[in-house]
PQR file of N, CA, C, O and H, with PARSE charges and radii, in Angstrom:
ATOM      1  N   UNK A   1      -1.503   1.715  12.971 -0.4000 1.5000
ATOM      2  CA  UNK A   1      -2.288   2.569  12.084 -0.0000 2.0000
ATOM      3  C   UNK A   1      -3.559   3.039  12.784  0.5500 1.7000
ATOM      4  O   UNK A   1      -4.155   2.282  13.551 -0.5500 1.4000
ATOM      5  N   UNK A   2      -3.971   4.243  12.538 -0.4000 1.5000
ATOM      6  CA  UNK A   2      -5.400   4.366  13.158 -0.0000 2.0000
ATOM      7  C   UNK A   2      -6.344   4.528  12.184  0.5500 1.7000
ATOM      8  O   UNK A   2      -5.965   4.581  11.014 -0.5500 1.4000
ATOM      9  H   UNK A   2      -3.487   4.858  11.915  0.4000 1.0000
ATOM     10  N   UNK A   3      -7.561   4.620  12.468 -0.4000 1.5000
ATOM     11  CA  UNK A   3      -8.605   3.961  11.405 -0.0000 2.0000
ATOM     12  C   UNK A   3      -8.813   4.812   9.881  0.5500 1.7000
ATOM     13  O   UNK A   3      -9.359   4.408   8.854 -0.5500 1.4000
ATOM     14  H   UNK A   3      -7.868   4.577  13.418  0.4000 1.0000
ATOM     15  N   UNK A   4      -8.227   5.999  10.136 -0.4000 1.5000
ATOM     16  CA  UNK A   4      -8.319   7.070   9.143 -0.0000 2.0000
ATOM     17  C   UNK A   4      -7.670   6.601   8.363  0.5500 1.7000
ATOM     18  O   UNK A   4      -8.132   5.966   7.415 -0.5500 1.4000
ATOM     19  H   UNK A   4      -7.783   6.328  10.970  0.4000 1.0000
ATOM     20  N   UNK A   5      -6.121   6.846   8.616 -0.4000 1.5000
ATOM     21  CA  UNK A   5      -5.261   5.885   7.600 -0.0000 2.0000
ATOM     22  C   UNK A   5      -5.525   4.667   7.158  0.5500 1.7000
ATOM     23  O   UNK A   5      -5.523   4.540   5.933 -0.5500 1.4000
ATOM     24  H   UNK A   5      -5.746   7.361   9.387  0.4000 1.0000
ATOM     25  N   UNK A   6      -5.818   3.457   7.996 -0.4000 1.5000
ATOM     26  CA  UNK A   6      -6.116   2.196   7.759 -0.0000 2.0000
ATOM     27  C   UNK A   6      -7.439   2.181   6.469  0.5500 1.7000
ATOM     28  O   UNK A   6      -7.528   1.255   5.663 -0.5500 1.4000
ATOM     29  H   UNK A   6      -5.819   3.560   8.990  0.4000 1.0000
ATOM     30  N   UNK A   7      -8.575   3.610   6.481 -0.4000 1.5000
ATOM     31  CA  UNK A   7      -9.268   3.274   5.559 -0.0000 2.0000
ATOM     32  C   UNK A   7      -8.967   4.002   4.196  0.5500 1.7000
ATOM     33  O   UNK A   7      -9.595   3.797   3.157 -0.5500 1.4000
ATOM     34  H   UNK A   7      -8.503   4.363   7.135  0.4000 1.0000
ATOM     35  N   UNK A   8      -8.042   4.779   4.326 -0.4000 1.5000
ATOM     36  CA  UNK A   8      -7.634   5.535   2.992 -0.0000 2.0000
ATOM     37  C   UNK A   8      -6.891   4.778   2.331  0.5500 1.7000
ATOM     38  O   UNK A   8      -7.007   4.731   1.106 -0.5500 1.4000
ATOM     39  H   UNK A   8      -7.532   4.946   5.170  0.4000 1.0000
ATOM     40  N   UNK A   9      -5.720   3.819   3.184 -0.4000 1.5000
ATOM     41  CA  UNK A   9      -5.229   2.650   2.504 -0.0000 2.0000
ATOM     42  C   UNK A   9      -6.015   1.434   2.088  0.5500 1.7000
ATOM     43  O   UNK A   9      -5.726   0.641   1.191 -0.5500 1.4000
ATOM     44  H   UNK A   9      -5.626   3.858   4.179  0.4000 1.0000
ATOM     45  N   UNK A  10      -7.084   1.420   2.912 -0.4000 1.5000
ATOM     46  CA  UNK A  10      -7.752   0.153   2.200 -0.0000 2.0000
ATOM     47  C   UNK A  10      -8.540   0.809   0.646  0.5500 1.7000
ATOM     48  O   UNK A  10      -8.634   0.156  -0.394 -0.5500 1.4000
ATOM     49  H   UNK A  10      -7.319   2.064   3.641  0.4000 1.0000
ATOM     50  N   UNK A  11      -8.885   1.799   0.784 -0.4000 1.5000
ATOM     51  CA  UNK A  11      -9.533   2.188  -0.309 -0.0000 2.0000
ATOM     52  C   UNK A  11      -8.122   2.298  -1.306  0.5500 1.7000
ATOM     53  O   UNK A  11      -8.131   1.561  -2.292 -0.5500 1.4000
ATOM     54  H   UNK A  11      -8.808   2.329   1.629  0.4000 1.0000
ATOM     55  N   UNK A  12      -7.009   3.107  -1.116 -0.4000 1.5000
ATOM     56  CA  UNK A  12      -6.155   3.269  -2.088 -0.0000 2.0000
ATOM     57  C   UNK A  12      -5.624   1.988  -2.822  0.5500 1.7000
ATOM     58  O   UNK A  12      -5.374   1.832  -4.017 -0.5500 1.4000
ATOM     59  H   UNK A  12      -7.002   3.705  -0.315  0.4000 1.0000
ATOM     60  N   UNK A  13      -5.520   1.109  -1.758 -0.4000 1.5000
ATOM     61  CA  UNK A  13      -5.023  -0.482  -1.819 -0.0000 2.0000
ATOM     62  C   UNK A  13      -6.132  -1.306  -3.333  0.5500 1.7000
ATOM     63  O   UNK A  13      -5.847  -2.299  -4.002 -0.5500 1.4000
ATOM     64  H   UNK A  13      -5.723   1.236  -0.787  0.4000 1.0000
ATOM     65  N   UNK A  14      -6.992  -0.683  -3.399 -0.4000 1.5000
ATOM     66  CA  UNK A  14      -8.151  -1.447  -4.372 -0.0000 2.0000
ATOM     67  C   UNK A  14      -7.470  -0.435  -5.850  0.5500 1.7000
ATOM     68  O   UNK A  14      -7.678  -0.891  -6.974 -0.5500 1.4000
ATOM     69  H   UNK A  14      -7.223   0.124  -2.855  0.4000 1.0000
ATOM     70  N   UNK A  15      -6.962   0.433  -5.754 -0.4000 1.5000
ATOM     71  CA  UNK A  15      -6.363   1.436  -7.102 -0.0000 2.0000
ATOM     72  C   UNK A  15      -4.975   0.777  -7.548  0.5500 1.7000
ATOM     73  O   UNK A  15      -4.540   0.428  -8.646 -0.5500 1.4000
ATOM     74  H   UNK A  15      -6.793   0.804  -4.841  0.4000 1.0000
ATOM     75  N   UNK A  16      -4.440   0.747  -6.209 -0.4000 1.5000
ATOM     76  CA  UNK A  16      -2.655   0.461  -6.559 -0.0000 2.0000
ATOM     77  C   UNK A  16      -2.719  -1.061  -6.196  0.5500 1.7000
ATOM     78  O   UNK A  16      -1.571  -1.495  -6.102 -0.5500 1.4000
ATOM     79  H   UNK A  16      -4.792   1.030  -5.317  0.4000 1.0000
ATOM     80  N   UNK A  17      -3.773  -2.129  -5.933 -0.4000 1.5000
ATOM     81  CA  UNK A  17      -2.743  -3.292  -5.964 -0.0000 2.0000
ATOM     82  C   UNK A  17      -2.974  -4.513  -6.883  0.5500 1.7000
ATOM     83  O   UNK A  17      -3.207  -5.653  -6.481 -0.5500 1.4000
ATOM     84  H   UNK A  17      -4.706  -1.776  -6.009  0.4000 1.0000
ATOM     85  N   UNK A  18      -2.867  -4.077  -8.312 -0.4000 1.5000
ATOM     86  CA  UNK A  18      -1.885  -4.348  -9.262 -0.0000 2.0000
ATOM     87  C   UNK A  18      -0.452  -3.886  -9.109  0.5500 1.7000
ATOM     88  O   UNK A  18       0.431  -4.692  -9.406 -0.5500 1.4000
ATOM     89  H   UNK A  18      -2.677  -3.151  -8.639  0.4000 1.0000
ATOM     90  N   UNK A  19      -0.142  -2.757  -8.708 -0.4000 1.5000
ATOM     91  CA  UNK A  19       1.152  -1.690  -8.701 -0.0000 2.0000
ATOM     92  C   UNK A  19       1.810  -2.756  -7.570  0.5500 1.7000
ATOM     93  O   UNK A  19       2.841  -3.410  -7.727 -0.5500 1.4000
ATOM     94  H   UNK A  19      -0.859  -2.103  -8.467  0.4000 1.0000
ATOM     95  N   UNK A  20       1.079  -2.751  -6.588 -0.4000 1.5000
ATOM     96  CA  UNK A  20       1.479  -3.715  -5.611 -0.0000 2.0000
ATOM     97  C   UNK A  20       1.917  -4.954  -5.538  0.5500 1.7000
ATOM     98  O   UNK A  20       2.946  -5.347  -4.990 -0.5500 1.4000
ATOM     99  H   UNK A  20       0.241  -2.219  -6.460  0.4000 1.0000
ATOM    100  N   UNK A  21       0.784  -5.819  -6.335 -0.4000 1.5000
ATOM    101  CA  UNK A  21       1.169  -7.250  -6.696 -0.0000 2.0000
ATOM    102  C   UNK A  21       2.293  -7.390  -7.631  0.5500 1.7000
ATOM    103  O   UNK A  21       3.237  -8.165  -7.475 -0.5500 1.4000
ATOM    104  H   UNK A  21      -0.052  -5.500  -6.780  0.4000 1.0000
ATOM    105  N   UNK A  22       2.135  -6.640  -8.546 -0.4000 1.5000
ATOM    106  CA  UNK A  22       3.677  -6.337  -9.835 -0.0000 2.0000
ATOM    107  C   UNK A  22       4.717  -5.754  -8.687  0.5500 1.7000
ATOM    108  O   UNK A  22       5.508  -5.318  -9.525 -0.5500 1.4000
ATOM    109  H   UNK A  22       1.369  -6.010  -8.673  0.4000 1.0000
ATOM    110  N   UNK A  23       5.099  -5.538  -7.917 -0.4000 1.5000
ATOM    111  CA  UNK A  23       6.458  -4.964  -7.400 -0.0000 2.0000
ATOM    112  C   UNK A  23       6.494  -6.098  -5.901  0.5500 1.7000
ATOM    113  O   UNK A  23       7.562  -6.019  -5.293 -0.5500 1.4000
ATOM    114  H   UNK A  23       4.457  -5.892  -7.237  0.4000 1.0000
ATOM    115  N   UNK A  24       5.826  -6.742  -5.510 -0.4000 1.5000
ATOM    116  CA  UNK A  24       5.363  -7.370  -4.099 -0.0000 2.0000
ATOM    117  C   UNK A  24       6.748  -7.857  -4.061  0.5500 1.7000
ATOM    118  O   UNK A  24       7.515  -7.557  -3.146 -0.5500 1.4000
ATOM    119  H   UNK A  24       4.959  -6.807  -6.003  0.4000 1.0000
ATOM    120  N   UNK A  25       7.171  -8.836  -5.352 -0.4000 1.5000
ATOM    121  CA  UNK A  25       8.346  -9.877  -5.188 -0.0000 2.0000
ATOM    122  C   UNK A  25       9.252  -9.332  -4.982  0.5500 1.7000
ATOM    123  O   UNK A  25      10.109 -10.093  -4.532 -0.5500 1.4000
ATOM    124  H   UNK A  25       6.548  -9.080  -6.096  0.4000 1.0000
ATOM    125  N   UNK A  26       9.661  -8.075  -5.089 -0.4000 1.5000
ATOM    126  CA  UNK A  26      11.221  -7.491  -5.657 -0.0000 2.0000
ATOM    127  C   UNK A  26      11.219  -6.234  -4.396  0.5500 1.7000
ATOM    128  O   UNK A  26      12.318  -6.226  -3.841 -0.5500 1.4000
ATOM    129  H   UNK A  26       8.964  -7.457  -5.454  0.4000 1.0000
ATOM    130  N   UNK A  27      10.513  -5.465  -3.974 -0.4000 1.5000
ATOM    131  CA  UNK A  27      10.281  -4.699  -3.154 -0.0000 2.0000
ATOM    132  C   UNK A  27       9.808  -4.933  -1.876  0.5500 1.7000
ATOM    133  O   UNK A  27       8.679  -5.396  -1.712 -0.5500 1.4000
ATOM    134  H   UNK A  27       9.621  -5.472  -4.424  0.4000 1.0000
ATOM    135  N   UNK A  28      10.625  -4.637  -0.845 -0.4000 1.5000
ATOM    136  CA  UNK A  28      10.549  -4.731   0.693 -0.0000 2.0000
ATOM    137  C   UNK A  28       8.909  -4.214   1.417  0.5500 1.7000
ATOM    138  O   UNK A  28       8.508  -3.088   1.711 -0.5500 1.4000
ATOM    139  H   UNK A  28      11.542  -4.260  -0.979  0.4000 1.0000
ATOM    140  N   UNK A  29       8.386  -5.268   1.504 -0.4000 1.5000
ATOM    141  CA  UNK A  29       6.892  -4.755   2.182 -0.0000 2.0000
ATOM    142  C   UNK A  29       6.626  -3.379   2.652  0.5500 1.7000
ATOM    143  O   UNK A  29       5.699  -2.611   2.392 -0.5500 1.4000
ATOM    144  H   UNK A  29       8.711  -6.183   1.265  0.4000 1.0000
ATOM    145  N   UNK A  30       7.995  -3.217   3.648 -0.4000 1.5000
ATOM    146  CA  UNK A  30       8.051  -1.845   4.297 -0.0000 2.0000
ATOM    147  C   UNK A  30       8.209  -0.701   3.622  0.5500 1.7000
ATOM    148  O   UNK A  30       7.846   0.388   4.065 -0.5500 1.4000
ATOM    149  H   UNK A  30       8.748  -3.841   3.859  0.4000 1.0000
ATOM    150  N   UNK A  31       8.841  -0.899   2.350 -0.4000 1.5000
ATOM    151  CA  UNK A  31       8.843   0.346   1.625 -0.0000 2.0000
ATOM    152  C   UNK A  31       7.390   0.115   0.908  0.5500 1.7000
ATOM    153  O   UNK A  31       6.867   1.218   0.750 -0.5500 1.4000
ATOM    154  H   UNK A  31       9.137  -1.784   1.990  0.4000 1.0000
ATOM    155  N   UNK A  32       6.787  -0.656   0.554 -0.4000 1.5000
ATOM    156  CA  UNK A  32       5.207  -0.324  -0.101 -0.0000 2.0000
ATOM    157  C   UNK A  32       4.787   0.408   1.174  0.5500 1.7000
ATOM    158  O   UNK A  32       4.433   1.575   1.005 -0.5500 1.4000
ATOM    159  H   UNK A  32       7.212  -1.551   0.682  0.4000 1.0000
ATOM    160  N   UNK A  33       4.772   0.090   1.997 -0.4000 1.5000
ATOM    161  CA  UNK A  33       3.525   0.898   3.148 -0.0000 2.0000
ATOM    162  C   UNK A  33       3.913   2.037   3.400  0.5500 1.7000
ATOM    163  O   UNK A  33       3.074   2.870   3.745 -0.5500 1.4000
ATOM    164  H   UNK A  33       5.060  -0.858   2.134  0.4000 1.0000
ATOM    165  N   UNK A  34       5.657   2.487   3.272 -0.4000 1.5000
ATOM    166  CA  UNK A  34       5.730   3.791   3.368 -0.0000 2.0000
ATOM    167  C   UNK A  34       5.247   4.828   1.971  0.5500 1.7000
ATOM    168  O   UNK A  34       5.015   6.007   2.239 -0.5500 1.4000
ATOM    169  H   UNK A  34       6.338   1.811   2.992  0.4000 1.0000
ATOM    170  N   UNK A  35       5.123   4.420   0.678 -0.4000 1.5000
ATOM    171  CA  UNK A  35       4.995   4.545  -0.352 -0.0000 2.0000
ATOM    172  C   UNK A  35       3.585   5.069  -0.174  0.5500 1.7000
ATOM    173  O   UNK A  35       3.151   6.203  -0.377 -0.5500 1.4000
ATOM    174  H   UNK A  35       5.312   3.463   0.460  0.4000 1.0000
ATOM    175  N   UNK A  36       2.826   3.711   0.355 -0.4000 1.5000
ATOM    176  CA  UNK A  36       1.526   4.397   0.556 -0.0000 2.0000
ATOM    177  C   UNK A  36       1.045   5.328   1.174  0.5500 1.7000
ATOM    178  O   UNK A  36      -0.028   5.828   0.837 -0.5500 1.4000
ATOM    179  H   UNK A  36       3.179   2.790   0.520  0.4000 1.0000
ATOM    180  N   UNK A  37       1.721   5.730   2.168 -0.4000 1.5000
ATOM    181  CA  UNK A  37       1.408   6.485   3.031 -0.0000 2.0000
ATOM    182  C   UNK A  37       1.384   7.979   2.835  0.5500 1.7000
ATOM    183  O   UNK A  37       0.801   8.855   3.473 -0.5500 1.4000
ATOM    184  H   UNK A  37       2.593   5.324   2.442  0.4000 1.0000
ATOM    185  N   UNK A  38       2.471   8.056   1.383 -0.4000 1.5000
ATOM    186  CA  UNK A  38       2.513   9.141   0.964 -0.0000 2.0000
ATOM    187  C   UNK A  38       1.182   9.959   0.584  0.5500 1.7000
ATOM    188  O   UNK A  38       1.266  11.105   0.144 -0.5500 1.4000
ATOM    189  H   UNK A  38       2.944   7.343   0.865  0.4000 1.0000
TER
END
């Protein structure tokens, strides 16, 4: 990741992770980060 992304996800990461923690168990890590990336 480079730092641009790394900080839009850390900021987005504070919105969506409830969304995150509710799907963490059942959903493949790799598809959250592509998710996010959107």
């Amino acid at each position: 990741m480079n730092d641009n992304l790394f900080k839009e996800y850390k900021i987005r990461s504070k919105v969506d992770n409830k969304i995150i923690n509710k799907y963490k168990g059942s959903v493949p890590i790799e598809l959250i980060y592509v998710w996010e990336s959107y």
